[in-house]
PASEBA-1860 file (N, C-alpha, C; in nm, 3 decimals):
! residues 275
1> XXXXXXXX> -4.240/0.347/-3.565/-4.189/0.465/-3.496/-4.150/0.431/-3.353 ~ -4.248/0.346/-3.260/-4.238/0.304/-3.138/-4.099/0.236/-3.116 ~ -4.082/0.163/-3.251/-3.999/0.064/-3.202/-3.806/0.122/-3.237 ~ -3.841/0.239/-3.355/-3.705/0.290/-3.352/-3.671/0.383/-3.208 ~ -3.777/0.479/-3.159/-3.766/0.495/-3.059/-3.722/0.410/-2.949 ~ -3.762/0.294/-2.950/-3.714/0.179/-2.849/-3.572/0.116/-2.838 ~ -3.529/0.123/-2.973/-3.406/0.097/-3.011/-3.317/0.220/-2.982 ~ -3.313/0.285/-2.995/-3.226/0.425/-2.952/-3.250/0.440/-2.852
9> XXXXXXXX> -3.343/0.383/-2.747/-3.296/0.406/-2.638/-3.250/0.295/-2.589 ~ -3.213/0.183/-2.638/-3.147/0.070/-2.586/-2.990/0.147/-2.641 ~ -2.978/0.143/-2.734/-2.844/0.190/-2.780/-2.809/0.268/-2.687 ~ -2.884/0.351/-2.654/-2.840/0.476/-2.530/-2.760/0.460/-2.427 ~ -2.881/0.314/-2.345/-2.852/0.272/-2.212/-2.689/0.186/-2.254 ~ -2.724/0.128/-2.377/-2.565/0.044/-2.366/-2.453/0.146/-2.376 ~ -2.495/0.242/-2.422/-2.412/0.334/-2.423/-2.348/0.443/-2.301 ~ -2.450/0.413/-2.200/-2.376/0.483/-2.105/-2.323/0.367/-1.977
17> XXXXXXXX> -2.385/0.233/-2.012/-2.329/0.150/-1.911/-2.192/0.121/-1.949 ~ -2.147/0.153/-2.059/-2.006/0.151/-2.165/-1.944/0.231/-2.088 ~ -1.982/0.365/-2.105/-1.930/0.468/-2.082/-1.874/0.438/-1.905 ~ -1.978/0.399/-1.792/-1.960/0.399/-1.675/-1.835/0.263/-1.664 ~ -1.853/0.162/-1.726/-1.794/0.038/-1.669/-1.619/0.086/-1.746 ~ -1.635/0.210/-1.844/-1.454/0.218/-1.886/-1.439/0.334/-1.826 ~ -1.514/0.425/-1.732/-1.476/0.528/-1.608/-1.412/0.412/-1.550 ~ -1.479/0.333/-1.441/-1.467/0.242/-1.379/-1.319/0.154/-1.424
25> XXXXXXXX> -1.334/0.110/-1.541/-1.171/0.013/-1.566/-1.096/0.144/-1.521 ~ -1.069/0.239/-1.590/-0.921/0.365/-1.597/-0.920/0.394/-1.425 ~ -1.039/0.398/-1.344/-1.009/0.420/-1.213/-0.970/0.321/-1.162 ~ -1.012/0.201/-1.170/-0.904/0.087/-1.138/-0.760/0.074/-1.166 ~ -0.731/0.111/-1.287/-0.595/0.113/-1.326/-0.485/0.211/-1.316 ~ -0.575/0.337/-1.286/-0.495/0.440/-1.180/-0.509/0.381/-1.092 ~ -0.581/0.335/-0.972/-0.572/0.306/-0.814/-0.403/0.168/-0.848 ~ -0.432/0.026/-0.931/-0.301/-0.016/-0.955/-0.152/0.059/-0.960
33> XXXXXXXX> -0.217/0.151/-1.080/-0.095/0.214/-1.095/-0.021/0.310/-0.993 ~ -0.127/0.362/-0.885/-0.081/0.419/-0.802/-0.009/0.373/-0.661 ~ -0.060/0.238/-0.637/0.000/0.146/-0.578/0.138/0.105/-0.614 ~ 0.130/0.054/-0.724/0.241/0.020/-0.791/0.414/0.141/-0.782 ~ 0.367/0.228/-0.831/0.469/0.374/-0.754/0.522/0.365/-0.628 ~ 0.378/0.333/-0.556/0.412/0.381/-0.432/0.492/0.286/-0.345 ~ 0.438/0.158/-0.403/0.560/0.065/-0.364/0.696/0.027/-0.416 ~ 0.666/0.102/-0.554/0.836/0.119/-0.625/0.931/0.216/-0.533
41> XXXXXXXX> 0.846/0.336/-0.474/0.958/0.467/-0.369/0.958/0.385/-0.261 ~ 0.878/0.313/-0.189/0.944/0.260/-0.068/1.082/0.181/-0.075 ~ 1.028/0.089/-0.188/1.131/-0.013/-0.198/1.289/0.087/-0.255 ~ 1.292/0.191/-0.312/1.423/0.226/-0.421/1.498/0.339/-0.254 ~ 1.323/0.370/-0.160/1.378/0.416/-0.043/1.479/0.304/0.038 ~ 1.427/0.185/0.074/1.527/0.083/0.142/1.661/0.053/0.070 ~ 1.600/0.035/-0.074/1.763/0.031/-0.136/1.865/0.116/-0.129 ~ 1.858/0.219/-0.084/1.941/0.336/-0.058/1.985/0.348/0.067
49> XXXXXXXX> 1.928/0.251/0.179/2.023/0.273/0.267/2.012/0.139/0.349 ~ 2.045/0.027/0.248/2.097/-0.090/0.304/2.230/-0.076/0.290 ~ 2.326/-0.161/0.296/2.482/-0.202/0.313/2.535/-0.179/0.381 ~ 2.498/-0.078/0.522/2.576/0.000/0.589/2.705/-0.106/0.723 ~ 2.557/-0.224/0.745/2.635/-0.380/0.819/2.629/-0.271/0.973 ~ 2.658/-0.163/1.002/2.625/-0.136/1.155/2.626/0.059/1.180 ~ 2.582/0.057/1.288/2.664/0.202/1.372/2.560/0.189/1.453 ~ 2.670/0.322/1.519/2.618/0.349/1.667/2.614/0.519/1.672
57> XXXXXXXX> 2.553/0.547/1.816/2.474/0.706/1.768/2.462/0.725/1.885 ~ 2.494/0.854/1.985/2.420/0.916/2.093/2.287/0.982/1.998 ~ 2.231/0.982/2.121/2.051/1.053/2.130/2.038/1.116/2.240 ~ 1.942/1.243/2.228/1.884/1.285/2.303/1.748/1.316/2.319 ~ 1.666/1.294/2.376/1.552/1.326/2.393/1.450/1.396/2.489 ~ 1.390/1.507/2.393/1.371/1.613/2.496/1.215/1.612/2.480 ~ 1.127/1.575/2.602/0.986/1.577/2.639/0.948/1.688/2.665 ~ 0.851/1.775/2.579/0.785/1.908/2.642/0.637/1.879/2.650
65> XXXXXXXX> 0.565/1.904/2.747/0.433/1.896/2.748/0.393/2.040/2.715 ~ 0.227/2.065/2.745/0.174/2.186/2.653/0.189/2.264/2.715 ~ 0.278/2.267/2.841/0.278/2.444/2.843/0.421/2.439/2.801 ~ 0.532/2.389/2.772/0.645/2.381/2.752/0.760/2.340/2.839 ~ 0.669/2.292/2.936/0.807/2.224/3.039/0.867/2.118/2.966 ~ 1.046/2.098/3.000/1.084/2.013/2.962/1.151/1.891/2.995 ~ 1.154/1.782/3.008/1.282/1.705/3.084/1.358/1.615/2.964 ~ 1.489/1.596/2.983/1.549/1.527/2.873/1.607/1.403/2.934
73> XXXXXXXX> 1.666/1.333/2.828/1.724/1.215/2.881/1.817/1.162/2.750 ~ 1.917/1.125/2.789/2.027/1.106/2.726/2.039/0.933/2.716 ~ 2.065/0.890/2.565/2.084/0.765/2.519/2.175/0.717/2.439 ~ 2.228/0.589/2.391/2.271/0.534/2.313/2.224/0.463/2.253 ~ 2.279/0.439/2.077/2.158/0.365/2.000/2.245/0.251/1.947 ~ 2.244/0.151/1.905/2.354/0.060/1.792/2.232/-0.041/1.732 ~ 2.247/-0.012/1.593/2.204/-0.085/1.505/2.263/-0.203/1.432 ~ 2.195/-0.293/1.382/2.265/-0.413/1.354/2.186/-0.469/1.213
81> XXXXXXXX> 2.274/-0.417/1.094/2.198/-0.477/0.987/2.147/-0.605/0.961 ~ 2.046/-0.669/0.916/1.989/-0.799/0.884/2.121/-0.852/0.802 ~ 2.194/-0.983/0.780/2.237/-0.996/0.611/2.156/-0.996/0.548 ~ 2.210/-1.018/0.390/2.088/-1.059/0.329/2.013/-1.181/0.312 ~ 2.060/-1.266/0.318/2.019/-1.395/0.317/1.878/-1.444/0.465 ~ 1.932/-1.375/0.530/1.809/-1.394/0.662/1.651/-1.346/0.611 ~ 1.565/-1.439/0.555/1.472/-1.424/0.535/1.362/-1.405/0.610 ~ 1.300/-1.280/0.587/1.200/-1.264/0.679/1.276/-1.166/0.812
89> XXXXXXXX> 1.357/-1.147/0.856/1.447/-1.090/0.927/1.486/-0.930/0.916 ~ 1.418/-0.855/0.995/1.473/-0.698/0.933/1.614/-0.658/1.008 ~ 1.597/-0.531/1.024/1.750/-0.499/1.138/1.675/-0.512/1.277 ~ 1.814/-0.515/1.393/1.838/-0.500/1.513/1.841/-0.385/1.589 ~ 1.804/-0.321/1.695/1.828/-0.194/1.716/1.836/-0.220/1.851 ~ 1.887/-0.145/1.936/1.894/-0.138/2.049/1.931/-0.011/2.133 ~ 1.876/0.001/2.227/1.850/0.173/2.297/1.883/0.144/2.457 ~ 1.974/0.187/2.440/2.024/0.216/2.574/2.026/0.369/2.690
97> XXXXXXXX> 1.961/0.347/2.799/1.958/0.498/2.868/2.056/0.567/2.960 ~ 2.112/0.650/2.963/2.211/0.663/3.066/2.215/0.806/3.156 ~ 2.117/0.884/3.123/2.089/1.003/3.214/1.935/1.019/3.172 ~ 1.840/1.082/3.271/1.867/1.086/3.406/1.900/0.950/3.504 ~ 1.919/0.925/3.638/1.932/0.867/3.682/1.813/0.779/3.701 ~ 1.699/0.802/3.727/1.608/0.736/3.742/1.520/0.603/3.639 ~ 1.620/0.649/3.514/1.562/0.549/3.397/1.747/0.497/3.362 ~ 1.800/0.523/3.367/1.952/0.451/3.373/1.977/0.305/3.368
105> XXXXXXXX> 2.022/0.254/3.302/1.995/0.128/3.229/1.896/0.082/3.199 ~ 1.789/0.116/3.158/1.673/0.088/3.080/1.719/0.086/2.945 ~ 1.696/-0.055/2.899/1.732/-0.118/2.785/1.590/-0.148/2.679 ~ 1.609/-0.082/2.569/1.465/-0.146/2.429/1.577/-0.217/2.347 ~ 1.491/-0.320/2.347/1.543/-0.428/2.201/1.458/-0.456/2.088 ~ 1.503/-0.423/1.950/1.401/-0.433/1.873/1.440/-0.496/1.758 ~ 1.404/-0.636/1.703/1.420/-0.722/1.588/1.293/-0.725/1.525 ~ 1.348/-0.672/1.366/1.234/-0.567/1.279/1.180/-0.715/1.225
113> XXXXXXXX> 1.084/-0.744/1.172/1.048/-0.855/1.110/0.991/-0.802/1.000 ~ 0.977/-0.874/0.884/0.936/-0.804/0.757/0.781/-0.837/0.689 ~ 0.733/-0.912/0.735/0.655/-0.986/0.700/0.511/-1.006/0.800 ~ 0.564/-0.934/0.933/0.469/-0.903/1.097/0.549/-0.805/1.147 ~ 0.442/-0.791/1.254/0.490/-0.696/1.382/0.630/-0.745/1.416 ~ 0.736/-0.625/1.444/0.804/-0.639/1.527/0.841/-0.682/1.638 ~ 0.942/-0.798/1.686/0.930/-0.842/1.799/1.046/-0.706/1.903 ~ 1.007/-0.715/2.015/1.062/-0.608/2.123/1.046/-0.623/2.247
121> XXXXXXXX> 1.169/-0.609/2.318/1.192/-0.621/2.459/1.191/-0.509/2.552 ~ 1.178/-0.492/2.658/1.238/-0.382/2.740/1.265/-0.415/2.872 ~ 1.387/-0.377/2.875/1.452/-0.380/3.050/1.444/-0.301/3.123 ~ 1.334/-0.310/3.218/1.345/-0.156/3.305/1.442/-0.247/3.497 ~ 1.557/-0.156/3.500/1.663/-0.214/3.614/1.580/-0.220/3.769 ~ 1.433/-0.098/3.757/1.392/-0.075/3.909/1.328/-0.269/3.925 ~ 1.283/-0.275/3.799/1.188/-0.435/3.794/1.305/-0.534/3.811 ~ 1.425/-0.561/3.727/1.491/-0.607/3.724/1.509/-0.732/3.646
129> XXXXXXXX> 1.365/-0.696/3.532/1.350/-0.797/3.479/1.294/-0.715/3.268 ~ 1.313/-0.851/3.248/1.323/-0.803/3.047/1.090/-0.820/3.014 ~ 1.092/-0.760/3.012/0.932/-0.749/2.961/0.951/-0.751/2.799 ~ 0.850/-0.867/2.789/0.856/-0.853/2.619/0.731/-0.760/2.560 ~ 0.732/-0.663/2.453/0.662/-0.570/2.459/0.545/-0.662/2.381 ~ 0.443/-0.698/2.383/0.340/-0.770/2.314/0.282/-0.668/2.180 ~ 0.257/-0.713/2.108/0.227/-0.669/1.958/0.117/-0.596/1.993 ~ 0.026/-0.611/2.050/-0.109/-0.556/2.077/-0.075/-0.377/2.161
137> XXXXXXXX> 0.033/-0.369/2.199/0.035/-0.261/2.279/0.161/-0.182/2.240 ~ 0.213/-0.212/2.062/0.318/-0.161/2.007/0.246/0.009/2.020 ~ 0.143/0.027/2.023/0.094/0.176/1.967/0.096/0.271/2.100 ~ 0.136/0.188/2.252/0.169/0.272/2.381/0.278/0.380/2.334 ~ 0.311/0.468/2.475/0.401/0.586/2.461/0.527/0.507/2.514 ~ 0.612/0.533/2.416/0.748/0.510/2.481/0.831/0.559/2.530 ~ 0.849/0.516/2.684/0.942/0.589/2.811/0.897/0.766/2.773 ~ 0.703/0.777/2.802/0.634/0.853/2.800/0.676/0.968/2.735
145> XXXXXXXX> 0.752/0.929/2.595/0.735/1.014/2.457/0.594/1.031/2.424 ~ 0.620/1.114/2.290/0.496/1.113/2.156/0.548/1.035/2.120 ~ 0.675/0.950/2.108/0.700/0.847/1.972/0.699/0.714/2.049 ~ 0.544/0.633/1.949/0.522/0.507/1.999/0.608/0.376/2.015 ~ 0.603/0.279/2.095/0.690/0.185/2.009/0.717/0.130/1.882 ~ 0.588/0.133/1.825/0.678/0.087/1.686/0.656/0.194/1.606 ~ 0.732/0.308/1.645/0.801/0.481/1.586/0.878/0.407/1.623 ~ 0.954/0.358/1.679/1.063/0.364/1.723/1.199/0.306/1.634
153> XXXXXXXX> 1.166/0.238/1.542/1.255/0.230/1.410/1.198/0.209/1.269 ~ 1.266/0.251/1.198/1.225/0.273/1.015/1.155/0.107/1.028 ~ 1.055/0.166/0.949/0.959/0.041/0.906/0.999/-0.014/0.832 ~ 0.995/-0.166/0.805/0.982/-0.247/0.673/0.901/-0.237/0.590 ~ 0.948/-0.212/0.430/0.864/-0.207/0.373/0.736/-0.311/0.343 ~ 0.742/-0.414/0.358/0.636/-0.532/0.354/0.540/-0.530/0.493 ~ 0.578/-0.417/0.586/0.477/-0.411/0.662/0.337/-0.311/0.632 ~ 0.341/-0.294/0.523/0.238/-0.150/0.451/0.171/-0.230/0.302
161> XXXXXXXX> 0.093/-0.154/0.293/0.030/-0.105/0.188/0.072/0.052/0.105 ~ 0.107/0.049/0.020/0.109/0.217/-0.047/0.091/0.256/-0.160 ~ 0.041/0.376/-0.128/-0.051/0.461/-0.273/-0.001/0.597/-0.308 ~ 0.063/0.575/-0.375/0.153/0.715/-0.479/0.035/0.832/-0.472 ~ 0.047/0.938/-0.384/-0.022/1.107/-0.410/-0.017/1.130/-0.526 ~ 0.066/1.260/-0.491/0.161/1.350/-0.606/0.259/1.373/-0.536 ~ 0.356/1.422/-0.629/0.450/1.555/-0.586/0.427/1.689/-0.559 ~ 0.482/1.749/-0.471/0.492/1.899/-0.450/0.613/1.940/-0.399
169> XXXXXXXX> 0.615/2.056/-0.367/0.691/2.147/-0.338/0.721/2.124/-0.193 ~ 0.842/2.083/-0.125/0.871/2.122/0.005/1.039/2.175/0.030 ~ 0.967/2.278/0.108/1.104/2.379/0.097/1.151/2.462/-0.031 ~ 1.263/2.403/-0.052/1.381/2.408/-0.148/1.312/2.274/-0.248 ~ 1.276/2.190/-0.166/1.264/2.053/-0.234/1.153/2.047/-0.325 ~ 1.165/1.918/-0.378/1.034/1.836/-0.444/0.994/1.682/-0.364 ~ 0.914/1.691/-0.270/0.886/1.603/-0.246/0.749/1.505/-0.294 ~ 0.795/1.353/-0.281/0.675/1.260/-0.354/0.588/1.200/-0.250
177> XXXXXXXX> 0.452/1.252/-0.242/0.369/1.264/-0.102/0.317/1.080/-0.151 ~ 0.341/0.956/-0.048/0.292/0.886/-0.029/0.194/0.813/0.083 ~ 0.098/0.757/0.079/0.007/0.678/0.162/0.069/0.578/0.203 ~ 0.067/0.515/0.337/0.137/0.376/0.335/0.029/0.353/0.468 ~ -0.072/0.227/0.463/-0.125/0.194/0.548/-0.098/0.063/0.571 ~ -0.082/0.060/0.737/-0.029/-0.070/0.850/-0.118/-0.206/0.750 ~ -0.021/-0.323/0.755/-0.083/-0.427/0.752/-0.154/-0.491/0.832 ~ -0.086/-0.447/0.983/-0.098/-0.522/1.128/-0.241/-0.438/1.146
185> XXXXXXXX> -0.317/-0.523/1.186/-0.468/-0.464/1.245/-0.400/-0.434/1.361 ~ -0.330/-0.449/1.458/-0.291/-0.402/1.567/-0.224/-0.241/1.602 ~ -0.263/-0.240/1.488/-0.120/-0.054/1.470/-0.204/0.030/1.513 ~ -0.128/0.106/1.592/-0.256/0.228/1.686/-0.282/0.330/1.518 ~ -0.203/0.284/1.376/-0.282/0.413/1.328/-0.339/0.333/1.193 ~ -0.459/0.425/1.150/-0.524/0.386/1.005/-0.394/0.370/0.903 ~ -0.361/0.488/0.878/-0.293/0.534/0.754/-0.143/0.638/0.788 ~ -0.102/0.639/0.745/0.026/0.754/0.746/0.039/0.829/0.580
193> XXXXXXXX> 0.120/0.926/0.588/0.123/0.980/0.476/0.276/1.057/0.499 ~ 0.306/1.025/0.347/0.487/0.988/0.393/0.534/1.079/0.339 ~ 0.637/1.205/0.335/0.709/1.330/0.229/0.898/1.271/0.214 ~ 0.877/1.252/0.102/1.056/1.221/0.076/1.081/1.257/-0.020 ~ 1.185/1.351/-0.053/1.238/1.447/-0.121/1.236/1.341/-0.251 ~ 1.211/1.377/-0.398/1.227/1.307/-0.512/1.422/1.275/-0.549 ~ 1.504/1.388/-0.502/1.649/1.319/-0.541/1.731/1.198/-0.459 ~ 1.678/1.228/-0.337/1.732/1.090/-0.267/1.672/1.036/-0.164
201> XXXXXXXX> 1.544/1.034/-0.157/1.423/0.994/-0.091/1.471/1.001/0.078 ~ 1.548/1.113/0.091/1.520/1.111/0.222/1.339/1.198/0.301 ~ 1.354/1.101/0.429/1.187/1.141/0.473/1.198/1.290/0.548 ~ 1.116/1.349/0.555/1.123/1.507/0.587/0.987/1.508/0.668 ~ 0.875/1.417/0.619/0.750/1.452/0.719/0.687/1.342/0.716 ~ 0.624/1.292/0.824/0.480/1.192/0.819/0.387/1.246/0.903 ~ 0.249/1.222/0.864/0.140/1.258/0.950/0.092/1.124/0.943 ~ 0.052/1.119/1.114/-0.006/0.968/1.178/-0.136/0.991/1.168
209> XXXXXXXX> -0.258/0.936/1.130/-0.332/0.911/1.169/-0.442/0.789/1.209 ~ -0.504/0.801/1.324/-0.511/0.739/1.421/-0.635/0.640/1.383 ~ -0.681/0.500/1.453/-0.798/0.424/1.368/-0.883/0.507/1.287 ~ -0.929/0.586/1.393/-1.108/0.694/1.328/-1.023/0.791/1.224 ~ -0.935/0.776/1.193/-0.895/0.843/1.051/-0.862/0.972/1.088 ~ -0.841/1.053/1.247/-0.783/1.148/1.264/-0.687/1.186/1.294 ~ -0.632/1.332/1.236/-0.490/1.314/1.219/-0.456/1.324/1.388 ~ -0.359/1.263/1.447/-0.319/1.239/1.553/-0.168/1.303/1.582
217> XXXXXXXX> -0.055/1.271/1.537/0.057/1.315/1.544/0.112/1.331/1.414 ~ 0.255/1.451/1.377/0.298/1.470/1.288/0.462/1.445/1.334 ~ 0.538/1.411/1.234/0.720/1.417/1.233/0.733/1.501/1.137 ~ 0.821/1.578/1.210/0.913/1.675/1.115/1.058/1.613/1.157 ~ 1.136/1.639/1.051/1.307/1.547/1.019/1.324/1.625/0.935 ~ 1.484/1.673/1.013/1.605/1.833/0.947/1.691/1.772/1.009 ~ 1.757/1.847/0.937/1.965/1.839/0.994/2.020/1.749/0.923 ~ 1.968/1.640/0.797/2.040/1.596/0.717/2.226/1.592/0.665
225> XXXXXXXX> 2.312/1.516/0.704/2.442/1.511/0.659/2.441/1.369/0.580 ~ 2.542/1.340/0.495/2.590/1.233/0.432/2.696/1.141/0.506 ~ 2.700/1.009/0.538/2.790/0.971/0.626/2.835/0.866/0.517 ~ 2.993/0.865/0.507/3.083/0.741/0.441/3.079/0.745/0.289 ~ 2.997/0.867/0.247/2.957/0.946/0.102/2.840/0.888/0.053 ~ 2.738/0.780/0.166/2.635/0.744/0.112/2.518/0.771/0.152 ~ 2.534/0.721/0.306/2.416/0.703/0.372/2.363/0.844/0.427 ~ 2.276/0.938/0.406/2.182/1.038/0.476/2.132/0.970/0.576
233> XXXXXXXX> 2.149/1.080/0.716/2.103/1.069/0.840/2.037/1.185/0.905 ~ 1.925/1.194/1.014/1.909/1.308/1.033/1.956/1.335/1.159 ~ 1.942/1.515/1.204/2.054/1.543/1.315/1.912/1.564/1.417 ~ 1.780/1.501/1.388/1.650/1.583/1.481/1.546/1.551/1.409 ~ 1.458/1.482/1.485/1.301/1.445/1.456/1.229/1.466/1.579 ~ 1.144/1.582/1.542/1.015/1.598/1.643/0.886/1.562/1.602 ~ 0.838/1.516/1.694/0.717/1.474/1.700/0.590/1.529/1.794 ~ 0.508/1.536/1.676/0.437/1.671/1.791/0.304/1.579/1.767
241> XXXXXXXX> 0.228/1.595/1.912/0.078/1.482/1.921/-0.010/1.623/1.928 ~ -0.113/1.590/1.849/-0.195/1.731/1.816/-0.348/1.666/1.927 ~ -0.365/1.577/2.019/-0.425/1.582/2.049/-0.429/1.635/2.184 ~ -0.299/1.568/2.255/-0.249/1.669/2.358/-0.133/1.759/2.394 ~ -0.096/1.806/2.255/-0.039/1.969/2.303/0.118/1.893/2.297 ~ 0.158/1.785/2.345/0.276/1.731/2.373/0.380/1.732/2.266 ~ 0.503/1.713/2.277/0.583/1.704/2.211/0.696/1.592/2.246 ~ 0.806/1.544/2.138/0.908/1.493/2.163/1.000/1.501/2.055
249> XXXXXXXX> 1.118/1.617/2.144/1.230/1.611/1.982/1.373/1.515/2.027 ~ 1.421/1.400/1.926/1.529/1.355/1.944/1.605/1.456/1.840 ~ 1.769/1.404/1.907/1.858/1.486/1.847/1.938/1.372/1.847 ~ 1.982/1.334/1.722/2.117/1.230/1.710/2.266/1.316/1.673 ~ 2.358/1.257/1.693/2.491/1.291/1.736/2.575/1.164/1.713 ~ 2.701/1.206/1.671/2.810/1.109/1.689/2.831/0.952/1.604 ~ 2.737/1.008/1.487/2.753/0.844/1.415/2.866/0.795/1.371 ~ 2.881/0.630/1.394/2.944/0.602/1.403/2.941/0.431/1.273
257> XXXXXXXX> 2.969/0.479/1.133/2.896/0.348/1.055/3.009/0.224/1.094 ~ 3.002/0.121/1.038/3.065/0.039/1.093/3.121/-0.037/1.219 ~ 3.049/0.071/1.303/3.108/0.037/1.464/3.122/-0.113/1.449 ~ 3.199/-0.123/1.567/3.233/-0.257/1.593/3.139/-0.316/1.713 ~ 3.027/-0.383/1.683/2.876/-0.449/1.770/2.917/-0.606/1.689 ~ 2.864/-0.654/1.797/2.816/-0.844/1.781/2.674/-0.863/1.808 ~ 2.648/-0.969/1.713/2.518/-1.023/1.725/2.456/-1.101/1.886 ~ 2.548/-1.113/1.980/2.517/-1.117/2.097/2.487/-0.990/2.147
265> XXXXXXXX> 2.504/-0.890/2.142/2.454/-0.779/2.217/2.292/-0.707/2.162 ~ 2.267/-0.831/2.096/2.107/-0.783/2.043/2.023/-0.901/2.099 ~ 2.044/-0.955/2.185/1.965/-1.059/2.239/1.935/-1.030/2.421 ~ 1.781/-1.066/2.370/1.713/-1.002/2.509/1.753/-1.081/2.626 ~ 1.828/-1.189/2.623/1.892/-1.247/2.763/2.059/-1.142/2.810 ~ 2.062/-1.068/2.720/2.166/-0.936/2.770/2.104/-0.863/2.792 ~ 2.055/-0.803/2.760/1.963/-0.658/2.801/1.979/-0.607/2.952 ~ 2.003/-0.665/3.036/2.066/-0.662/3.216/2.199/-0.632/3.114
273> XXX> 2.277/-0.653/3.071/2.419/-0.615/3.058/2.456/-0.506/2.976 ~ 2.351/-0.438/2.890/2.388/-0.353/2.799/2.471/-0.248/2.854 ~ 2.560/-0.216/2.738/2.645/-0.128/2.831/2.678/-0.031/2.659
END
């Protein structure tokens, strides 16, 4: 009697360490599988708006602190696609300032790298000299925005990690809510969490949050048009920092695909010449 008793309860225990270790496999293979998604939308996101080879764009950017004062400042942007063949190599960007007077030729240079941090320059004219922005201090305020330096252009996808949500409802839309956390231990944030519409993955929202896992700043992105019948752009991204009240909305204007830019005007020994 002792010993059938003994046996049924061995059967038991194998039976629920069964039970726990194939919970355990299927949650592993959702967490894969959810990865796996999430790096399929980033990537089918980049594929959708490579080929473009260049343009150029006024900006504006308008600083409100928390009681709502505002000051703006007026820019120019020109981007410079990677080819393809440049391995390891993302795009070029470059930001030029031209009102108010006091930041007026202040030049950012930014060569995306795919694989690390972004390398980035900045020319401020009062110094008279090109400061290279060091990786460690990409997560400062830029030209005392909410949007950090490296906000400051679409990420590479090989700089993340990402984990497929769900879908829901935004707006009108259906958007596919993804996780994408920094590779770089240096990134002022833990995690982000990404909203891009399911028909043509344009981005509509991210929430930043910060090492200790709190949410820190949010982007909202509207004004969507189609440029050359392909590429979606937006006309306004604000960025609002929920820790101090602050804000920063750009407004783009005037694109221009194909402009006519050279690969000399993305090199930080011009940056004194940007024009």
């Amino acid at each position: 009697m002792m010993e059938r008793v003994r046996n049924a309860a061995i059967v038991a225990l194998f039976g629920a360490v069964s039970a726990v270790l194939a919970a355990e496999d299927a949650a592993a293979q959702d967490a894969v599988a959810a990865e796996d998604r999430g790096l399929a939308i980033a990537r089918d996101a980049r594929a959708r708006k490579q080929g473009f080879e260049s343009f150029t764009a006024s900006q504006t950017m308008v600083l409100r602190n928390r009681q709502g004062r505002e000051s703006r400042r007026h820019l120019r942007v020109k981007v410079l696609e990677a080819p393809p063949e440049a391995e390891g190599a993302g795009d070029r960007s470059l930001f030029v300032f031209d009102e108010p007077r006091d930041v007026r030729g202040t030049a950012f240079l930014v060569h995306a790298n795919k694989a690390g941090p972004d390398d980035q320059w900045l020319y401020l004219p009062a110094l008279k000299r090109v400061k290279r922005i060091n990786s460690a201090n990409r997560s400062g305020s830029f030209m005392g925005s909410e949007f950090a330096y490296e906000d400051m252009t679409p990420p590479e996808v090989e700089q993340f990690d990402y984990r497929y949500l769900r879908d829901e409802a935004c707006g009108e839309l259906t958007c596919t809510v993804v996780e994408r956390i920094p590779r770089d231990e240096r990134s002022g944030y833990r995690r982000q969490i990404v909203w891009q519409d399911t028909d043509e993955l344009r981005l509509w929202k991210v929430e930043y949050y910060d090492r200790r896992d709190a949410l820190l700043k949010t982007l909202d992105v509207s004004g969507y048009a189609k440029y050359v019948d392909r590429y979606w752009h937006a006309a306004e991204m604000s960025m609002v920092n929920h820790l101090t009240g602050k804000s920063t909305v750009l407004t783009w204007s005037d694109y221009d695909f194909g402009a006519a830019v050279t690969p000399g005007e993305f090199l930080p020994t011009g940056l004194r010449r940007a024009r």
